[in-house]
C-alpha positions as CSV (number, residue, x, y, z in Angstrom):
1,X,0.0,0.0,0.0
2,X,1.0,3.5,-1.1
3,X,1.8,6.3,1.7
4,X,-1.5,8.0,2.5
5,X,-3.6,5.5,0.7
6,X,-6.6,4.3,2.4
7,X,-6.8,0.8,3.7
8,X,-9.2,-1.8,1.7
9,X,-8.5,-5.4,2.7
10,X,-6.5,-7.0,5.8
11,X,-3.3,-7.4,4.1
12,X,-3.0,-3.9,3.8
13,X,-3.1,-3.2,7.5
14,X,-0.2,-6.3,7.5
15,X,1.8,-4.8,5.6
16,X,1.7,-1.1,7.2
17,X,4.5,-0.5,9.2
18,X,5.3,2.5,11.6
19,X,8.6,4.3,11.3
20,X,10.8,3.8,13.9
21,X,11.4,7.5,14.0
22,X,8.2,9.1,15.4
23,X,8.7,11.4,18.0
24,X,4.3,12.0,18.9
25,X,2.4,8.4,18.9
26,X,-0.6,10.7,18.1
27,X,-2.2,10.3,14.7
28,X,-1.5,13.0,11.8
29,X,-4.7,14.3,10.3
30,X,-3.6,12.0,7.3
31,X,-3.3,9.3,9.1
32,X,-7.2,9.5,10.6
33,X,-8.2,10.2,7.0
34,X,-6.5,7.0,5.7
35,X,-8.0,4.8,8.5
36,X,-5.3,4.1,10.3
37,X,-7.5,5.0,13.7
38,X,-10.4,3.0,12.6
39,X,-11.2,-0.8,14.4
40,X,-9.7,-3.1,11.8
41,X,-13.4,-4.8,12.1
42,X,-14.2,-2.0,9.8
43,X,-11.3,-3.2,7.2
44,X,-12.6,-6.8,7.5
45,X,-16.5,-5.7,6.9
46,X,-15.4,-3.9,4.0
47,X,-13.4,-7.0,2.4
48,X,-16.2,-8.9,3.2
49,X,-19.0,-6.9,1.5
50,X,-16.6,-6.0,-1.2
51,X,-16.2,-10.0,-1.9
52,X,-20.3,-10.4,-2.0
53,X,-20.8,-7.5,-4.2
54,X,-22.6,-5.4,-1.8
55,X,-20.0,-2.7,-0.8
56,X,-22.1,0.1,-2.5
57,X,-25.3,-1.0,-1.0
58,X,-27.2,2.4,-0.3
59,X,-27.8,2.8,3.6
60,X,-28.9,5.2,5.6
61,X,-27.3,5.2,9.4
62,X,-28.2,7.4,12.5
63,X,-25.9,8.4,15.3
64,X,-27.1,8.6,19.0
65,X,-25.8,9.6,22.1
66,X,-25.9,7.1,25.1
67,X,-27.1,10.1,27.4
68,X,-27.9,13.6,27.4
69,X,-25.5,16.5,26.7
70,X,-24.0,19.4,24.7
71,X,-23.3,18.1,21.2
72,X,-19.5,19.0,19.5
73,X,-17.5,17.6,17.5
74,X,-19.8,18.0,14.6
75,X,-17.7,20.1,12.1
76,X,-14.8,17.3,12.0
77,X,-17.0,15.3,11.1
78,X,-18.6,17.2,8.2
79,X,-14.4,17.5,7.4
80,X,-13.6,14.3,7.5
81,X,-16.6,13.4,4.9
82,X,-16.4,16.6,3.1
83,X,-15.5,14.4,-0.1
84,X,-17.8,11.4,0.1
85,X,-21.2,10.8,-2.2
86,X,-23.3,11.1,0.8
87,X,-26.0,13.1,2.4
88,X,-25.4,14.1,5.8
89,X,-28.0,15.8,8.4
90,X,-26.5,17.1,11.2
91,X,-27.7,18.8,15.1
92,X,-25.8,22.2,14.9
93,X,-23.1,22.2,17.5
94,X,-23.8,23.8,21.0
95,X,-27.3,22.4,20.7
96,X,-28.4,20.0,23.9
97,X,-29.6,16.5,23.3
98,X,-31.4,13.8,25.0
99,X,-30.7,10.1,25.2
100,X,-31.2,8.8,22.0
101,X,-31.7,11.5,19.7
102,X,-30.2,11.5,16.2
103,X,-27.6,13.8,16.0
104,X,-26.1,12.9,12.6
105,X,-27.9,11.1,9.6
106,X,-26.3,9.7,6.8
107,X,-27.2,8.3,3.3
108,X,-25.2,7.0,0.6
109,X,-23.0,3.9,-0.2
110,X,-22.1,2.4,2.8
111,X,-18.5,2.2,0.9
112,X,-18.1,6.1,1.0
113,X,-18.3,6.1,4.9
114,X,-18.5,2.5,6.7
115,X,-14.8,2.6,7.8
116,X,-14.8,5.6,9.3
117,X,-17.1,5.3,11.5
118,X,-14.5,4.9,14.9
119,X,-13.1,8.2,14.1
120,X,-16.9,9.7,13.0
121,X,-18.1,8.6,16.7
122,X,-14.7,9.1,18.5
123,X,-14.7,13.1,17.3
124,X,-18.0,13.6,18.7
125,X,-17.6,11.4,21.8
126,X,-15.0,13.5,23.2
127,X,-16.1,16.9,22.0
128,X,-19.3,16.3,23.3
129,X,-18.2,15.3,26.9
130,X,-16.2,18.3,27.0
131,X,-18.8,20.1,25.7
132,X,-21.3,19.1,28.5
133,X,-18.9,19.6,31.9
134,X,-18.2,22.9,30.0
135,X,-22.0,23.7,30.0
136,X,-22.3,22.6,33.5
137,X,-19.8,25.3,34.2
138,X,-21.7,28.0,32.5
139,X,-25.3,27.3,34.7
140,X,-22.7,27.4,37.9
141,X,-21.4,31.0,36.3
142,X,-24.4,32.5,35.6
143,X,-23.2,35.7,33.8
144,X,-19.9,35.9,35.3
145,X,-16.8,34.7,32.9
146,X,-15.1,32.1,33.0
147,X,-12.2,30.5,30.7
148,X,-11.1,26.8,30.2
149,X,-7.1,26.2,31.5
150,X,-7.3,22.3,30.9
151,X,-4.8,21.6,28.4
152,X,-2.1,20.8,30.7
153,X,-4.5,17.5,31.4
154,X,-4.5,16.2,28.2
155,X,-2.4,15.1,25.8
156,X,-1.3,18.0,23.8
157,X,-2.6,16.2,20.1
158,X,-6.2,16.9,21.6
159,X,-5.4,19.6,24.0
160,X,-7.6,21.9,21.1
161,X,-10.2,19.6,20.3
162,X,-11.1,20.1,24.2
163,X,-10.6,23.8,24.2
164,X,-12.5,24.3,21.4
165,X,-15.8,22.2,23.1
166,X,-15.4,23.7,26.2
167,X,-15.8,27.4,24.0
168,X,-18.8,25.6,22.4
169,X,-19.9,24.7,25.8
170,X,-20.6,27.8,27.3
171,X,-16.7,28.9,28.3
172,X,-15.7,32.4,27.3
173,X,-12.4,31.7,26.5
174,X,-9.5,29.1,26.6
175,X,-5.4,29.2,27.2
176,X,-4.3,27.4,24.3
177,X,-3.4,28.9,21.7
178,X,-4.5,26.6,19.1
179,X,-8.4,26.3,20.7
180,X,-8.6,29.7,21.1
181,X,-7.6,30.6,17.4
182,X,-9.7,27.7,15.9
183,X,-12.9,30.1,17.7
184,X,-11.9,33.3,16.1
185,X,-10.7,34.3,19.8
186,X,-7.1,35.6,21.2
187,X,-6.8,33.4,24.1
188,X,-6.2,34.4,27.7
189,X,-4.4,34.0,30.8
190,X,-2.8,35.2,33.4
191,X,1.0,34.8,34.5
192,X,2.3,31.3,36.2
193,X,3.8,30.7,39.4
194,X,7.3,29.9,37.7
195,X,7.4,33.8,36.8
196,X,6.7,34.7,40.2
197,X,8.8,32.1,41.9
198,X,11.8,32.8,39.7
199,X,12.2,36.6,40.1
200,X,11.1,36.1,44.1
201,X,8.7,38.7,44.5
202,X,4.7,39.3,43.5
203,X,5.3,43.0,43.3
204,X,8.2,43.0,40.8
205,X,6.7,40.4,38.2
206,X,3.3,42.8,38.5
207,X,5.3,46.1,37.9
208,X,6.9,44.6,34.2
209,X,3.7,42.8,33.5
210,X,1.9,46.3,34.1
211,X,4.8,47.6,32.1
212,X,5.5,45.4,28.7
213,X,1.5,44.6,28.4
214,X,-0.5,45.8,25.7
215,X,-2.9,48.9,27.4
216,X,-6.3,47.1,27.0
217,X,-5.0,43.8,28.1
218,X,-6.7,43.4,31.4
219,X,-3.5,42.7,34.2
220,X,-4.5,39.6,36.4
221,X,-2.1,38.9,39.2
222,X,-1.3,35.9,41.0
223,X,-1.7,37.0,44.5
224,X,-0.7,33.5,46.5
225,X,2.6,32.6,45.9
226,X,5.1,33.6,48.8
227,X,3.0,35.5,51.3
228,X,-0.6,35.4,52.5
229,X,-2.9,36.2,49.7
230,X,-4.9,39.3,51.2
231,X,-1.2,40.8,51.9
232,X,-0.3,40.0,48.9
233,X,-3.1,41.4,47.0
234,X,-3.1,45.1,48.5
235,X,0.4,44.9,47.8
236,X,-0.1,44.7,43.9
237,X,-2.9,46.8,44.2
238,X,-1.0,49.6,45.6
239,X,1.8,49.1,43.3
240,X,-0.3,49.3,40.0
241,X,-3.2,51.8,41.4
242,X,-5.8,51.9,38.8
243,X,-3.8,49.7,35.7
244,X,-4.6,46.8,38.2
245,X,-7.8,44.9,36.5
246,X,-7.9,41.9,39.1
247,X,-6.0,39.1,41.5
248,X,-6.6,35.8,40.6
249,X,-6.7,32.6,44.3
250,X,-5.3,29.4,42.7
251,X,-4.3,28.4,46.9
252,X,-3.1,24.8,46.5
253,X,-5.4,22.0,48.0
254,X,-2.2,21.6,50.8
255,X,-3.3,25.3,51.9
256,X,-6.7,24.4,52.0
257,X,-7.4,26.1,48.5
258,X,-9.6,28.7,47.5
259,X,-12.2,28.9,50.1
260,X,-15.5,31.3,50.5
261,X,-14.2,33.1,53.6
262,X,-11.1,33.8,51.5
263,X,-12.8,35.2,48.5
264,X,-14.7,37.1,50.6
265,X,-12.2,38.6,52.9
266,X,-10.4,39.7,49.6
267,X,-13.3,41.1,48.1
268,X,-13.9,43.4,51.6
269,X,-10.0,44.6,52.2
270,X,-10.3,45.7,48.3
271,X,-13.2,47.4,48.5
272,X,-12.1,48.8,52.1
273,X,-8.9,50.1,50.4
274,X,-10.6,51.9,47.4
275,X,-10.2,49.0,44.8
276,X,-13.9,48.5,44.3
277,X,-13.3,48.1,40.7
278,X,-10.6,45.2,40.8
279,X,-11.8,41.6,40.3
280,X,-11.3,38.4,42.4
281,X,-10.7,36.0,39.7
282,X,-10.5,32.0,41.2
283,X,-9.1,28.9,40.2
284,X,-7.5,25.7,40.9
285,X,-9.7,22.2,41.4
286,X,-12.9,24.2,40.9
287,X,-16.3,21.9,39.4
288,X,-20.1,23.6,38.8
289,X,-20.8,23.2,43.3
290,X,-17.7,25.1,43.8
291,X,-18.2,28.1,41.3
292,X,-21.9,28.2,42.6
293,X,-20.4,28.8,46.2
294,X,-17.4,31.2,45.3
295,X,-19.5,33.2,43.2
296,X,-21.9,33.7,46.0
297,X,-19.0,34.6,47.9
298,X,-18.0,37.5,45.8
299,X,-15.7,35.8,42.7
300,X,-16.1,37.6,39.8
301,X,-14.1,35.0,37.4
302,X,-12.8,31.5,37.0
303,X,-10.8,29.4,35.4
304,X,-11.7,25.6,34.9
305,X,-9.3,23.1,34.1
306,X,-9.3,19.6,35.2
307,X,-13.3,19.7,35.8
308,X,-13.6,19.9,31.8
309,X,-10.5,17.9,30.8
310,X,-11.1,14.4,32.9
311,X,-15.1,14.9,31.5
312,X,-15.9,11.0,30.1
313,X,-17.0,10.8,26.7
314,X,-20.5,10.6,25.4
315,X,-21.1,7.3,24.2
316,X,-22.0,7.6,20.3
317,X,-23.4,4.5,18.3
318,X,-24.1,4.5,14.6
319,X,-27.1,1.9,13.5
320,X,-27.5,1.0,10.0
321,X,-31.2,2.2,9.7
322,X,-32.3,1.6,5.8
323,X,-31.1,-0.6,3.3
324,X,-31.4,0.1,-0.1
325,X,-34.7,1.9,1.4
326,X,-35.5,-1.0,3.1
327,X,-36.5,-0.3,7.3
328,X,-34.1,-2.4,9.4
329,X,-32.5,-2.6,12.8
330,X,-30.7,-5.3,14.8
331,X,-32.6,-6.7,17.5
332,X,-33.6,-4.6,20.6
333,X,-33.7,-1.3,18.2
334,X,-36.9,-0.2,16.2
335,X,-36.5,-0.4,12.2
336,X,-36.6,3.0,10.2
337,X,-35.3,6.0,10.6
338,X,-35.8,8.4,14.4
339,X,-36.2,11.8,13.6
340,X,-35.1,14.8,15.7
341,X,-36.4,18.5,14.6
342,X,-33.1,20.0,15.3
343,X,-31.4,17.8,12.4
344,X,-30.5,19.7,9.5
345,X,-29.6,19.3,6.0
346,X,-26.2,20.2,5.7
347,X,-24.8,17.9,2.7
């Protein structure tokens, strides 16, 4: 088999062979496309139906959810069949779903799409659960923002893909880079402890932050490094007055972490000292109960991370509902097609 070619019988997938000079053992957008992610079942059904004559068989398939949720993940998979004679119907992504709704329909030769449909259900798997925890977030916010900082849990192949649910979620921005940009959005974040750590003092790494930062960037400032964190924070608020748009609690869980009597004694000593207008921005460990109660407690922002990242993935199952117009469905499932008003014609 030819680099990049797509994988038709068993022997192929024999034959391939992976270069002993990788250096990510995550797959390259050529590889998903060639099937080199898919089960090999999927190789062995095609060889199969390709021996009987019935590879091009005319089917139409549904994709459901195994529980309800935030559906993402959706424009991959439009990508990934972009160039296939099929018709697709699709749930726009960011809309909510039940158990068992069709989210994606599709109809054409079972040949243009039957091997690809591990990656089809893996994209919106993951996206999805992301998706969800990220919309759990969002009811916990209210209006107040809050931006997603879990890349650092996931491997960094994916660390986008997760970003960019957690936006469609209901997050107002993200950290990486790469999720941010792939949402029109310049992502956001603060200043790590590393900074603060190396240089030895809060107040230093705020002045040159202050100083080398763009003027509407909005100066966040890590206020729990060395000293406590309601010293620490009138320190930096006296050192950059006005310029000073927020502090931002990420106490470790050996500390006791971010707590509501800490929020609010932060939020009173501000106000108390004439910083009314600077924002107590929280994060570290936080989930949907926790936001709930810091917000109450005066937190005007948050950052989720690990929450959103270690979210399980949505179980997804494509059904063969219609051959060659012909209702069917394997025992336990009802023949014919389920429809779902927000499916929509998109191929």
């Amino acid at each position: 088999m030819e680099k990049g070619e797509g994988f038709k019988t068993l022997r192929d997938v024999s034959d391939y062979e992976v270069n002993d000079d990788r250096l990510l053992h995550s797959a390259t957008h050529q590889e998903i496309l060639s099937g080199k992610t898919t089960d090999v079942y999927f190789i062995r059904t095609m060889e199969i139906l390709t021996h009987l004559g019935l590879q091009d068989r005319v089917v139409t398939a549904e994709i459901f959810p195994r529980k309800p949720g935030i559906i993402a993940g959706v424009l991959e998979v439009l990508n990934i069949l972009k160039d296939k004679d099929i018709k697709i119907w699709a749930v726009d992504e960011g809309e909510s779903f039940e158990s068992m709704d069709t989210v994606i329909r599709i109809e054409g030769p079972y040949s243009e799409f039957g091997t690809y449909e591990t990656v089809i259900l893996g994209c919106l798997a993951s996206a999805s659960g992301w998706a969800t925890a990220a919309h759990q977030c969002r009811q916990a916010c209210g209006d107040k923002p809050f931006v997603c900082f879990g890349s650092r849990h996931v491997h960094p192949s994916v660390a986008p893909v997760m970003e960019r649910a957690a936006l469609i979620g209901g997050a107002d921005n993200a950290s990486c880079i790469l999720g941010a940009k792939l949402m029109g959005k310049e992502p956001v974040g603060t200043v790590p402890h590393a900074a603060f750590i190396i240089a030895g003092d809060t107040v230093e790494i705020a002045k040159v932050y202050d100083r080398i930062s763009p003027e509407e960037h909005g100066r966040i400032v890590l206020v729990d490094t060395f000293k406590d964190e309601v010293e620490e924070t009138l320190r930096v608020a006296n050192a950059l007055g006005k310029r000073l748009g927020g502090v931002r609690l990420d106490t470790p869980s050996e500390r006791g972490g971010v707590t509501p009597a800490l929020v609010r004694e932060v939020r009173a000593r501000l106000d108390q000292e004439g910083f009314d207008r600077v924002k107590v921005f929280v994060s570290g460990g936080l989930n949907p109960e926790r936001i709930h109660i810091l917000s109450q407690a005066g937190a005007d922002a948050f950052g989720v991370g690990s929450y959103i990242s270690s979210a399980s993935p949505i179980d997804m199952t494509m059904d063969i509902k219609k051959v060659e117009g012909r209702a069917i469905a394997k025992r336990g499932r009802i023949p014919g097609l389920i429809d779902n008003s927000k499916l929509k014609r998109v191929r």
